[in-house]
C-alpha positions in Angstrom: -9.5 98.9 109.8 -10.7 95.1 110.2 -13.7 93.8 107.9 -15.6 93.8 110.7 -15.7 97.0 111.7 -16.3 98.2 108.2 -19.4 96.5 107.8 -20.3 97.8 111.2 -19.8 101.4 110.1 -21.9 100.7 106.5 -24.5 99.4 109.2 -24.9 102.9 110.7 -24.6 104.7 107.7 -27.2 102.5 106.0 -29.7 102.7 109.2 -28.9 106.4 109.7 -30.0 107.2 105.6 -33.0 105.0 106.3 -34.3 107.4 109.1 -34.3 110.1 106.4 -36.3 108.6 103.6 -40.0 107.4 104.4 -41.0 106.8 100.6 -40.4 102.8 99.3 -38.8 103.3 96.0 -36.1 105.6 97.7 -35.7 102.9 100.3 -35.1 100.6 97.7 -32.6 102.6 95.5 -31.0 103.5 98.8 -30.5 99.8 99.7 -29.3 99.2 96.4 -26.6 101.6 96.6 -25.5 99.7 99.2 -24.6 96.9 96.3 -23.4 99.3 94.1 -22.0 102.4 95.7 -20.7 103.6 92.3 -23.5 103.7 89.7 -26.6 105.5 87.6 -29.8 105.5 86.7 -29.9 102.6 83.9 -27.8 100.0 86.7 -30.2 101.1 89.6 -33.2 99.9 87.7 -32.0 96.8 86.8 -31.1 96.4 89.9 -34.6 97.1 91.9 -36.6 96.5 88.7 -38.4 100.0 89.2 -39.5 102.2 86.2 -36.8 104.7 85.2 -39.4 107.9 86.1 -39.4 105.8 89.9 -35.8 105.8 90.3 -35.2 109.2 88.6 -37.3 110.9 91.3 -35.7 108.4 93.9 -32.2 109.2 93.1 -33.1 113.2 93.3 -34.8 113.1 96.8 -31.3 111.0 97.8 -29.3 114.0 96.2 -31.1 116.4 98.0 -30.7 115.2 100.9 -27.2 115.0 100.4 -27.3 111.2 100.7 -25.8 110.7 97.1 -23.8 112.7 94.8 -24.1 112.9 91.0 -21.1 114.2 88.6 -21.8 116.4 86.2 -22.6 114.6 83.4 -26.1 115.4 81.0 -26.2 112.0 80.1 -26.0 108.7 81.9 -24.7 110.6 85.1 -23.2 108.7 87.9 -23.7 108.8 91.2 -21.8 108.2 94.4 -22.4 107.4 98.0 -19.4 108.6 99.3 -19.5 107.9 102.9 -19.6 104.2 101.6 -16.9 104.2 99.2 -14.5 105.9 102.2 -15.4 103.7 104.6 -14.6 100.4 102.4 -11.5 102.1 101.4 -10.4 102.5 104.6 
């Protein structure tokens, strides 16, 4: 699959998660997912510079709506936006 296309797909799978979530810290941990489709709680709030209760409660609307996935870790779980990694690996 060209580069182009790629980013083309990541384009609608970004705009298509951003129909689902209305609050601002979501749409912020969601764009920054987008940087870092691999990651967890401690990287996200670097990243967006949000308080770790913000992003917590961010990152668990995205899971419940199936937009991310976490492993099953009790401690410094990662998460995954599958959809991304596949098409990047395609």
């Amino acid at each position: 699959m060209s580069q182009f296309k790629k980013l083309d797909e990541a384009e609608v799978l970004y705009q298509e998660g951003l129909k689902k979530i209305s609050q601002p810290a979501t749409v912020k941990v969601w764009e920054a997912i987008f940087e870092q489709p691999i990651t967890n709680a401690e990287q996200l709030k670097k990243i967006i510079g949000l308080p770790p209760s913000i992003v917590r409660k961010a990152i668990r609307q995205l899971t419940d709506l199936n937009m991310i996935f976490g492993d099953d870790r009790q401690r410094n779980r990662r998460y995954y936006q599958y959809d991304l990694i596949r098409v990047m690996n395609s």
